[in-house]
C-alpha positions in Angstrom: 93.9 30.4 81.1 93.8 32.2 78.2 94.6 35.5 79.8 97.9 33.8 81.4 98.9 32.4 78.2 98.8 36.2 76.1 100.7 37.5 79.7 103.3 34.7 79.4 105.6 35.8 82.3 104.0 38.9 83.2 102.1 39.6 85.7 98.3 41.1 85.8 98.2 44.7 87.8 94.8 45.0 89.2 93.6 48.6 89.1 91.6 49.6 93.0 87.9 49.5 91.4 89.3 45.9 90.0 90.1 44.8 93.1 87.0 45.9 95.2 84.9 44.4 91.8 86.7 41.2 92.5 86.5 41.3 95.6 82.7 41.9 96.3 82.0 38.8 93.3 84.5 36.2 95.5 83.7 36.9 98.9 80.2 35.3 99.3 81.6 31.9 97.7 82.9 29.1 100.3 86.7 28.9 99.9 86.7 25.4 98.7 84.9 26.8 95.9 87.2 29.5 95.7 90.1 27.1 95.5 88.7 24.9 92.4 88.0 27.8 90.5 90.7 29.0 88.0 91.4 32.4 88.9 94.3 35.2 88.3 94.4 35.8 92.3 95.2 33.1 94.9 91.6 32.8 96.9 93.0 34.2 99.8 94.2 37.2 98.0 90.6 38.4 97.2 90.0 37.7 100.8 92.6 40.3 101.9 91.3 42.6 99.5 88.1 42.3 100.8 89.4 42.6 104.0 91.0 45.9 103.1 88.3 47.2 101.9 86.0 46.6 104.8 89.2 48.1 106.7 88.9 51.1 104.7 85.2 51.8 105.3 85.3 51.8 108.7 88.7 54.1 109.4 86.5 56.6 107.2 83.1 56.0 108.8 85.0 56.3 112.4 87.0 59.5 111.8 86.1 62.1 113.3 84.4 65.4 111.4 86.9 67.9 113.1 90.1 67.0 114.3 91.0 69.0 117.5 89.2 70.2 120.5 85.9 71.8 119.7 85.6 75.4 120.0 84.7 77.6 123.0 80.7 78.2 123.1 80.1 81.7 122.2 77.9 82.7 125.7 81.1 82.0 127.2 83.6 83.7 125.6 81.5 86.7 125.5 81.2 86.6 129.7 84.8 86.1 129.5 84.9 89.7 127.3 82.3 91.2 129.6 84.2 90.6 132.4 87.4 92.0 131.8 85.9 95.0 130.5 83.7 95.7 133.3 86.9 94.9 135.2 90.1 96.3 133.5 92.6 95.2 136.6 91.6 91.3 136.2 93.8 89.0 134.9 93.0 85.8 133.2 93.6 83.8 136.4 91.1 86.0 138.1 88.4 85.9 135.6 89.2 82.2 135.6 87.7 81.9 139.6 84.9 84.2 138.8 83.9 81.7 135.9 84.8 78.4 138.6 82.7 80.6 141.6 79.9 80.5 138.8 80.4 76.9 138.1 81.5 77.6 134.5 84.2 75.0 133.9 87.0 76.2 131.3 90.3 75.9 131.8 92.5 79.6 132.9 94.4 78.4 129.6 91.1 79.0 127.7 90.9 82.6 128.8 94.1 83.4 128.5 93.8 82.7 124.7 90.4 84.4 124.5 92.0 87.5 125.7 94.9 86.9 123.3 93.0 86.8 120.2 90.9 90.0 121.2 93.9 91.8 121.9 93.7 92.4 125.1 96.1 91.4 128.1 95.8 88.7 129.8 97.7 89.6 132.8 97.5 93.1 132.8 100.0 95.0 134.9 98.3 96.1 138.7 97.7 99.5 139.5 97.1 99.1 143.3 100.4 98.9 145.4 101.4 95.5 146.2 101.2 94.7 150.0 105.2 94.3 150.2 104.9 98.5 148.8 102.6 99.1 151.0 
């Protein structure tokens, strides 16, 4: 009562650590406790703060470490490597089967960005004659 009589019209601006202080002291008490006590906060204000902050801990608890899709394991992308340079004419749609035939499930999307980042390309122009030149 005191406090509200030196604010006079003013309003008292809660820093975050005063809120979660508050918060954590007003929580365990029954509300109709919380009601006959004489606070700066309406009872159901400390509630939502407390809420917030529960809120809070769990978005951060439930993110996840790395956004995005995890990387390509290493055995494969070097098989990937391997077999386009044991095999200069495949394309990444071939090498894509041979992993499948293997039962090595990545996507032809996957290789195609493999080969892109280690400069070679994926699609790599034919030397044989087509059947229609033939």
């Amino acid at each position: 009562m005191v406090l509200e009589r030196q604010l006079g019209e003013d309003r008292v601006k809660f820093a975050s650590e005063d809120r979660a202080l508050l918060a954590a002291l007003l929580v365990p008490l029954p509300r109709q406790v919380l009601r006959r006590l004489r606070l700066l906060v309406q009872p159901d204000t400390a509630l939502r703060w407390h809420r917030d902050l529960i809120k809070q801990r769990h978005a951060r608890t439930c993110r996840p470490k790395r956004p995005g899709r995890p990387p390509t394991v290493r055995s494969i992308r070097n098989l990937i490597l391997r077999l386009v340079r044991e095999n200069p004419s495949w394309g990444y749609r071939r090498v894509h089967g041979e992993l499948a035939t293997l039962g090595i499930k990545v996507a032809a999307s996957t290789v195609w960005e493999i080969l892109k980042n280690e400069g070679i390309d994926p699609a790599p122009d034919r030397a044989a004659t087509p059947w229609a030149g033939f």
